[in-house]
C-alpha positions, 0 to 999 in steps of 0.5 A, a space after each residue: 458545506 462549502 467544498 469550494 476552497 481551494 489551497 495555492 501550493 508553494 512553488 516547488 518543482 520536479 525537473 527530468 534532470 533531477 529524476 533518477 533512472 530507476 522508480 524504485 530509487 526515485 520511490 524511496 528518496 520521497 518515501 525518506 522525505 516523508 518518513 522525516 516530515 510526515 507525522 502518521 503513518 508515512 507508509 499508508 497507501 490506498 489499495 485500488 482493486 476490482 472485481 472480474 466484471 471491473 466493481 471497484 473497491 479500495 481502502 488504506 493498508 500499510 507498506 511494509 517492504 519495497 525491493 526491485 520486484 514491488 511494493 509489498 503488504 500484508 491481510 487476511 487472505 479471505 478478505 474482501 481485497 483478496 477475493 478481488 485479486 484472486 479474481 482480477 489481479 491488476 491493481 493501483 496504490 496511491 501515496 499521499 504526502 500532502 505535507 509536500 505536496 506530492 502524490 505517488 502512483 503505482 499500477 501493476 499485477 499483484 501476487 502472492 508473496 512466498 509462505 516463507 516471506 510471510 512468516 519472516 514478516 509476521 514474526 516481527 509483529 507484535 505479539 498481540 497484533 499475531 494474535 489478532 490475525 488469528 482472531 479476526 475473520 477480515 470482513 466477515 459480518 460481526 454480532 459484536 465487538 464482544 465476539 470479537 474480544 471473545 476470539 481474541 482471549 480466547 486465542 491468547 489464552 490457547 497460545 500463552 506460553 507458545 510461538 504464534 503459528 502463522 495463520 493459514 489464510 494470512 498473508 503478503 501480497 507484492 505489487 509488481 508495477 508496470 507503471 509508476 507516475 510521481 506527482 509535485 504539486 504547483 502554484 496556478 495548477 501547473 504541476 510536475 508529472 512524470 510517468 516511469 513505464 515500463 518496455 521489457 527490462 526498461 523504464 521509459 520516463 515521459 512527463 505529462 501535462 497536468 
């Protein structure tokens, strides 16, 4: 397996001056660009999280909302993830647009969203993906994908003509970041990077060298 080849980047650049002063601004002009040009799933973001003694683990979820406050997702609260965070709440999200190339990441404290936060979001759900919240028990070992599908009718049969009720161990966290590094990637490896940090209710932006 050859893992040696290398991609040349085209030159594009990132300039201090061209930076807005909040991240979150600077978060969603990329996070546009990627939403037009990215084909699947432009809100995908790995998950970093550790356990108390720092074992790491890490996985793809989906950004679902983003404000002033963090960057906002959304699992079963049993999980192994949530387990993780319970125990150690720091944690990162990576983006990946490599259509561009640019990489986003976050590192910060994650905490749980209000009950009524969750309910609103999981009333836009499909109905079929409510019924699967109600139906899995993230990360618990598994006899088959028949048990599986077995939960699952048996929980759309339970609620066929009612309201899905939010699950009691599901729902959203927010990472609440404490820094945020955008990255742009260069020709020769000289690529643009610059760390918004935050100093109380103050953001101060440093470039660092690649």
């Amino acid at each position: 397996m050859n893992l040696s080849e290398r991609r040349e980047y085209p030159n594009e650049y990132l300039h201090r001056s061209s930076l807005k002063e909040d991240p979150f601004e600077q978060f969603q002009l990329w996070f546009d660009d990627a939403t037009k040009t990215c084909q699947h799933e432009p809100n995908a973001m790995t998950l970093a999280t550790a356990t108390k003694d720092g074992r790491p683990s890490s996985r793809t979820v989906l950004l679902k909302e983003l404000d002033d406050r963090g960057f906002v997702f959304y699992t079963n609260y049993r999980s192994r993830k949530a387990q993780e965070i319970a125990e150690n709440p720091l944690g990162s999200l990576t983006f990946v647009w490599l259509e561009f190339p640019r990489q986003v990441l976050v590192e910060g404290e994650i905490k749980k969203v209000t009950r009524e936060e969750s309910q609103a979001y999981f009333s836009t759900r499909p109905r079929k993906s409510q019924i699967a919240a109600l139906a899995s028990e993230q990360g618990v070992v598994l006899g088959s994908q028949e048990d599986l599908q077995k939960e699952f009718e048996q929980a759309e049969k339970k609620y066929e003509s009612r309201e899905i009720p939010l699950p009691e161990d599901w729902g959203g966290y927010r990472l609440c970041p404490m820094a945020i590094e955008f990255w742009q990637g260069r020709r020769d490896r000289l690529h643009d990077r610059f760390l918004y940090r935050r100093e109380g209710d103050v953001w101060v932006i440093e470039r660092l060298s690649p």
